[in-house]
C-alpha positions in Angstrom: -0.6 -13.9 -13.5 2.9 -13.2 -11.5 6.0 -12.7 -13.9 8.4 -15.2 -12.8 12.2 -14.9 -11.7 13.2 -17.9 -13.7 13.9 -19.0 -17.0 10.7 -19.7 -19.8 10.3 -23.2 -18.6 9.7 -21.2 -15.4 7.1 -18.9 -17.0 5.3 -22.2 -18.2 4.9 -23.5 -14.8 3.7 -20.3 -13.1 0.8 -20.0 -15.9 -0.3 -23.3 -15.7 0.9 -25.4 -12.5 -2.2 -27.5 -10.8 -3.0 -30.2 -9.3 -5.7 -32.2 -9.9 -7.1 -35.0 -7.9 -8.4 -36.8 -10.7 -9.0 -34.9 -14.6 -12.7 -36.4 -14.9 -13.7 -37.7 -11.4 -15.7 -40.1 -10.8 -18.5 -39.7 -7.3 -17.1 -39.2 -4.5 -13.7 -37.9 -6.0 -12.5 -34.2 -5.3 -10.8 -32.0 -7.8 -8.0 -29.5 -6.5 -6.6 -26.9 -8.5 -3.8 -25.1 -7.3 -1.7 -22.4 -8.6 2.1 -21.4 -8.3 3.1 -17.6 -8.5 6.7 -16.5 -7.1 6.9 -12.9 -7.3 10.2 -11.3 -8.7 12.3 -10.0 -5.7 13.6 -6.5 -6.1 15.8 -4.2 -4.2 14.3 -2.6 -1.0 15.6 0.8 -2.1 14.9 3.7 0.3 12.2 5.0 -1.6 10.2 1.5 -1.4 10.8 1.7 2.3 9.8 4.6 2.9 6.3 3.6 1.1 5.4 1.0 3.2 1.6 1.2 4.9 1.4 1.0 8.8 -1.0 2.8 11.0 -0.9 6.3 11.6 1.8 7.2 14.4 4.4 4.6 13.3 7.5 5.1 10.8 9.3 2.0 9.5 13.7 2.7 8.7 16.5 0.4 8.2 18.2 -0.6 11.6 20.2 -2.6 9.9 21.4 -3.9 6.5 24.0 -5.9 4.6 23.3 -9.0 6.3 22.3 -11.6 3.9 19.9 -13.8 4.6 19.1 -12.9 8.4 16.0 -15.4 10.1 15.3 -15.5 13.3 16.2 -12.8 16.5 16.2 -12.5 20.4 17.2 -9.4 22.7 19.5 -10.0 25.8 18.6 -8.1 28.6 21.0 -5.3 27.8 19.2 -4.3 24.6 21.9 -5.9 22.3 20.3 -7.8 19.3 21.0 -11.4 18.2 19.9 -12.7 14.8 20.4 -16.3 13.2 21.9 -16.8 9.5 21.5 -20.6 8.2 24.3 -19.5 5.7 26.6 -18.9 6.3 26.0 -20.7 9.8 26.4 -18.1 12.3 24.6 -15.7 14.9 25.2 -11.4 14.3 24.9 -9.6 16.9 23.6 -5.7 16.4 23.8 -2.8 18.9 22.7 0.8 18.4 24.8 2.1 21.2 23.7 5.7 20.1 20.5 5.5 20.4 19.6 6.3 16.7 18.1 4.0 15.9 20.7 2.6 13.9 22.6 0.0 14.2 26.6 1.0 14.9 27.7 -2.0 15.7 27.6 -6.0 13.8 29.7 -8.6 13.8 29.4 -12.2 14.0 29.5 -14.0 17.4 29.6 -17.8 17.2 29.4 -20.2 14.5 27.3 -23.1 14.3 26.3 -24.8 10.7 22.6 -24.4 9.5 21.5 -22.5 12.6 18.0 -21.1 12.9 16.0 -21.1 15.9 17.1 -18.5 18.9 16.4 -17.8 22.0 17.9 -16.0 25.3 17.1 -16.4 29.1 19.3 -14.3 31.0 22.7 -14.8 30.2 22.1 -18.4 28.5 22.0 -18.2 24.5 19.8 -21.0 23.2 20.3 -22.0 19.4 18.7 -24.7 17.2 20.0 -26.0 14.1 17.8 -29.1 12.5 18.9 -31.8 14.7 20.3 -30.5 17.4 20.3 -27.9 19.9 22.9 -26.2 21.7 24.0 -23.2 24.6 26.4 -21.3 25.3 27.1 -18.2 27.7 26.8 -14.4 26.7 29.4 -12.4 27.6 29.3 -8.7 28.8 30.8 -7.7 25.7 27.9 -8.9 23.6 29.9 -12.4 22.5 29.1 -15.8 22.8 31.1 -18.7 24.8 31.5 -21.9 22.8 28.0 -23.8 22.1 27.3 -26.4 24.7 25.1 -29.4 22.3 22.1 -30.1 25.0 19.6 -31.6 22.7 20.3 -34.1 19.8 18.8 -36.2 17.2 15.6 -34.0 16.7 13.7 -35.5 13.8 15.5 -34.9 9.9 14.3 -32.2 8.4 12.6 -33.0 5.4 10.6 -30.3 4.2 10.5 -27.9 7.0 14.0 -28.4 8.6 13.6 -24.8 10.5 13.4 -25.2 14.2 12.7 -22.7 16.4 13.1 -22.3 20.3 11.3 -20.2 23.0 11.9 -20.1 26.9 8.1 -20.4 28.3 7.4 -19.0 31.9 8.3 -22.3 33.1 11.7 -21.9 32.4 11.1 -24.3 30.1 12.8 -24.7 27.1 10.3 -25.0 24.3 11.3 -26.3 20.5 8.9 -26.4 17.6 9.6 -29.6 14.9 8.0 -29.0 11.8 6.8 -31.9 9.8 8.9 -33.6 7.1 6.4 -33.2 4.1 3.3 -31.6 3.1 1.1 -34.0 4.4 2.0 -37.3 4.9 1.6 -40.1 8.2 5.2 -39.3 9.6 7.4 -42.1 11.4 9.0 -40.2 14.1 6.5 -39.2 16.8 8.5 -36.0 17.5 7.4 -34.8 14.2 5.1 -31.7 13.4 4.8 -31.4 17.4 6.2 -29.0 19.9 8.7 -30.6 22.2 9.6 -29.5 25.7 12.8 -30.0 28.0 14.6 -28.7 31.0 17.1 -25.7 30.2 19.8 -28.7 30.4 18.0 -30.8 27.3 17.0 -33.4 30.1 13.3 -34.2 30.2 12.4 -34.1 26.4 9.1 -34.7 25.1 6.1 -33.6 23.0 3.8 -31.1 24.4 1.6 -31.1 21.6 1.0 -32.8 18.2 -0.6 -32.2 14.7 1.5 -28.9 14.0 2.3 -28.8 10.1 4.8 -25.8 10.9 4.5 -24.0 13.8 7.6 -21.6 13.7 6.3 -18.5 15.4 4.3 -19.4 18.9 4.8 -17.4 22.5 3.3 -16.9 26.0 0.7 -13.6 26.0 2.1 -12.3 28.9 -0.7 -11.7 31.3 -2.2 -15.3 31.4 0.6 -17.2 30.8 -1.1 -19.4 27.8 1.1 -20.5 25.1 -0.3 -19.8 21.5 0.9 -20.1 17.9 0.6 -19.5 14.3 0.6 -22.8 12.2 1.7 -23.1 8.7 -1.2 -24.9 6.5 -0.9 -27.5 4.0 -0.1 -26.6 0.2 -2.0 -27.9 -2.9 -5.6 -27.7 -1.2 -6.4 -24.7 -3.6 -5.7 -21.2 -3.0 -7.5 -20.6 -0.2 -7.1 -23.7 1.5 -5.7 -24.6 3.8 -6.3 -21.1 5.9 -3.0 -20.6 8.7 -4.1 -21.3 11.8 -3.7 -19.1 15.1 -3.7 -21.9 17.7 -4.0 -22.4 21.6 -1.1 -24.9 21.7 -2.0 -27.3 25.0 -0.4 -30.1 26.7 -1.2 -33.4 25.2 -3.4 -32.2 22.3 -3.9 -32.5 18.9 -4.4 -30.0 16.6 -5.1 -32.0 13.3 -2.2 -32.3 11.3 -1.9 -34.1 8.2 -5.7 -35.2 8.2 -7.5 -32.3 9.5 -7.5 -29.0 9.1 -9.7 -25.6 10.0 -12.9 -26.2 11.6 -12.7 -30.1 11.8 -12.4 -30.3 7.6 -11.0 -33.6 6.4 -8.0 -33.6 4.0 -9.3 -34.8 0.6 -6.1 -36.2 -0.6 -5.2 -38.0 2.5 -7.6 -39.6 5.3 -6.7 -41.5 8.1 -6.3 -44.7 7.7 -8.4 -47.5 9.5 -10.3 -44.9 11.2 -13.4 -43.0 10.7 -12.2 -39.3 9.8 -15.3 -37.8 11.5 -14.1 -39.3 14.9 -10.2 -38.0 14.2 -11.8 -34.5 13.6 -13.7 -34.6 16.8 -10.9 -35.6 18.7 -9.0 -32.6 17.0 -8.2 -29.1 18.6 -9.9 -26.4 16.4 -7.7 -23.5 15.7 -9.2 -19.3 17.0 -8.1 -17.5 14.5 -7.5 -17.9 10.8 -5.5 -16.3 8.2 -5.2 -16.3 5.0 -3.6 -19.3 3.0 -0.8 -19.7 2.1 0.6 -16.3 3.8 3.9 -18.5 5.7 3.7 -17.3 9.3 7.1 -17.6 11.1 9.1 -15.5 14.1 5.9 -14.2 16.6 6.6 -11.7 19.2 4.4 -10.4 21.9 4.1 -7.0 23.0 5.2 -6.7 26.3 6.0 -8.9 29.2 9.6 -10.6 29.5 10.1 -9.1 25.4 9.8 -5.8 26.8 7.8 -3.1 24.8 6.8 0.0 26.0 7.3 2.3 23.1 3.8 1.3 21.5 0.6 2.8 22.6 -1.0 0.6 25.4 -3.7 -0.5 23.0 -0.8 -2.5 21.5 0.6 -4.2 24.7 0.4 -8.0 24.9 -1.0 -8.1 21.4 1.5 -10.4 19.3 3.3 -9.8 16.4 3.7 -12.3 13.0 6.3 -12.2 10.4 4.3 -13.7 7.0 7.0 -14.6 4.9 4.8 -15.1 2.0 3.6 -17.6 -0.7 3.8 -19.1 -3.8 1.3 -21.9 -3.6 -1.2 -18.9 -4.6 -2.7 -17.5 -7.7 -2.9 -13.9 -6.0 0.2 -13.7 -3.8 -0.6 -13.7 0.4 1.6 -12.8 3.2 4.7 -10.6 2.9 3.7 -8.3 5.8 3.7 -8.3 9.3 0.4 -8.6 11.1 -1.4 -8.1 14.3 -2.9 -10.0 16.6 -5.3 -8.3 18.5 -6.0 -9.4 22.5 -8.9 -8.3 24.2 -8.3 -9.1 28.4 -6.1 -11.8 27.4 -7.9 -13.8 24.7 -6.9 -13.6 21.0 -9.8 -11.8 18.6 -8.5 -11.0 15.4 -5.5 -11.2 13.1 -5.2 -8.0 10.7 -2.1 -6.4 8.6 0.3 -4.1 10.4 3.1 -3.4 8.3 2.1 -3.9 4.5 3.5 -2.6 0.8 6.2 -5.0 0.6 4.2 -6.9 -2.5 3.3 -4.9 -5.5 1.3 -5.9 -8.8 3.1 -4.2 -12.0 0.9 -2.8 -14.9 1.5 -5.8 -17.0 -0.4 -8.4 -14.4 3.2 -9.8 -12.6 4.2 -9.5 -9.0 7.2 -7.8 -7.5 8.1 -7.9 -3.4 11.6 -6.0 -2.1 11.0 -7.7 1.1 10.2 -11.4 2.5 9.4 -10.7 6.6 10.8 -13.7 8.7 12.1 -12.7 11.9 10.8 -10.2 15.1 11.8 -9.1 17.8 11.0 -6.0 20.4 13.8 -4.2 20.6 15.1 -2.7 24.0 13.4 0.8 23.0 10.4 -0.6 22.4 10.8 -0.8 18.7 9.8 -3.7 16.6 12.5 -5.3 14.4 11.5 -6.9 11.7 13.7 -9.2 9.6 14.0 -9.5 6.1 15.5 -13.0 4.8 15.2 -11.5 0.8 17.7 -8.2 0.8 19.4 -9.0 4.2 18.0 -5.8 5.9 16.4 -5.4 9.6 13.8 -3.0 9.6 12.8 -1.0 12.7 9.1 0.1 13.0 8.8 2.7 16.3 5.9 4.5 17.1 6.4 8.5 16.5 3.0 9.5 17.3 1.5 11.5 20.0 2.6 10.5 23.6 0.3 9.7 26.1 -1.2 12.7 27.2 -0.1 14.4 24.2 -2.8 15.9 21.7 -3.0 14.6 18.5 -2.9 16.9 15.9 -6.3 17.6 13.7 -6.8 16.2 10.4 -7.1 18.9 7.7 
């Protein structure tokens, strides 16, 4: 079992957390055991960096570090990098003017308290804090005009106060409300949905419903669809409920807080005054699954208006998912990145990219140096990946062969 971080009140609470429905249940009663392991964050020392698994071809550096706690990112046309810090309330923006690789260049660009969500369309820089969200003008030197608020009153917080924002091929601006609890009946109708507006805020309403948490979610670029990764619920066991790779669609509902995976009903919590057999059939059933617990959040895809052309084509328009990783888990899920693979245009499978963050020690515990939350495709091609737990940006590039290149033999 994990060594916590914490004190030995901690330690007791990591060896035995549960919860259990009922201790000697009676027909028709289910019992749920859960578990709580945090591993112990360490320092992402060069040496642990430069251990990290990926495929053959690719390297993984620092582009950029000292940053605190940077979440989510977006690249302006002119390659300059933009990431969001909730604390201390601001957006950095990063440029490797060299070419290196490297960032030579950080500083922060506007303030605005508890922001999170990003995104840019042209020149407009879109930014979401938990109720509101705002825009403001990029400059050409890489700074941002004061923050215009567009949008207001978005639904409190709660438990998953982290919005996020994309700009669909619509021109659409797109904004994902996480639910206020784990599962409960929510009050505002905006909640655990994806809402959509005009660029100007005007327009607002939900696109789609039933969405726990769906921070990460995009356009693949050659059909236009809009998918996402959806965060599951906690305290259904360890490996339920599986995260959920979605075909988000107007006016549907994808099952949120009573049903989950394949039309399963929640145990602890079924709809009231209706038949949950009929909810799950009216229900969208997600394409992929992953596995619980793992905290999906930023999702990128390879290619289209993000760029990417540094990959080998078998990557491009297959998307990208920072798993942030668990703690609602007996044996620790997520801290990687993953793929998701496309074959013309339709999602196939989910499976790790960038792994080795999370380590078990000799003794049984659990160490990570590294807690992925943001991505982004850089304008080399490069994917950035940020890392909310030692305030570094990693850069993974492909270094292989080029096309038409010969690889060289295994010994």
């Amino acid at each position: 079992m994990a060594r916590p971080m914490l004190a030995a009140a901690t330690v007791a609470l990591a060896l035995t957390a549960t919860m259990v429905l009922a201790a000697d249940p009676p027909p028709g009663t289910v019992r749920i055991v859960s578990h709580v392991t945090k591993p112990e964050m360490i320092e992402a020392t060069a040496e642990r960096v430069g251990a990290l698994s990926h495929p053959a071809g690719f390297s993984v550096t620092r582009f950029a570090d000292g940053l605190g706690a940077p979440r989510m990112m977006a690249v302006a046309d002119d390659g300059a990098v933009y990431v969001t810090r909730r604390t201390p309330g601001d957006v950095v923006m990063l440029r490797d003017s060299n070419g290196d690789g490297r960032a030579d260049e950080t500083r922060s660009v506007v303030s605005v308290p508890m922001v999170h969500g990003i995104a840019i369309h042209g020149r407009a820089l879109y930014l979401a804090t938990v109720t509101e969200v705002f825009r403001a003008e990029l400059k050409p030197d890489g700074s941002a005009g004061e923050p215009v608020r567009i949008l207001e009153d978005l639904p409190d917080g709660g438990q998953h106060p982290n919005r996020s924002l994309g700009i669909g091929p619509d021109g659409k601006l797109y904004v994902s409300v996480g639910s206020t609890c784990n599962a409960c009946a929510e009050t505002n109708p905006e909640s655990a949905t994806i809402l959509r507006a005009e660029p100007d805020g005007s327009g607002r309403g939900v696109l789609a419903k039933g969405l726990r948490n769906t921070i990460g979610f995009g356009w693949e670029p050659t059909t236009g669809i809009l998918y996402g990764m959806d965060q599951g619920i906690d305290w259904l066991g360890d490996d339920e409920q599986p995260e959920e790779f979605n075909r988000i669609e107007e006016g549907k509902d994808y099952g949120w807080p009573y049903v989950f995976s394949d039309g399963k009903i929640n145990p602890a919590l079924k709809p009231p005054g209706r038949n949950p057999d009929d909810v799950a059939k009216r229900t969208v059933k997600p394409i992929l699954y992953y596995t619980a617990h793992a905290a999906p959040m930023q999702m990128v895809f390879y290619g289209g208006d993000h760029g990417g052309d540094g990959f080998p084509p078998e990557y491009r328009d297959d998307a990208f998912v920072a798993m942030h990783g668990s703690w609602n888990r007996a044996m620790p899920s997520g801290y990687e990145v993953v793929r998701v693979r496309f074959d013309d245009g339709k999602p196939v499978a989910v499976e790790p990219f960038v792994g080795g963050f999370l380590s078990r020690q000799d003794d049984g515990s659990w160490t990570a140096f590294g807690r992925p939350a943001g991505l982004a495709v850089a304008g080399d091609g490069a994917l950035l990946v940020s890392d909310d737990a030692n305030g570094v940006i990693y850069r993974v590039a492909y270094t292989g062969p080029q096309v038409g290149e010969q690889k060289p033999a295994t010994p």
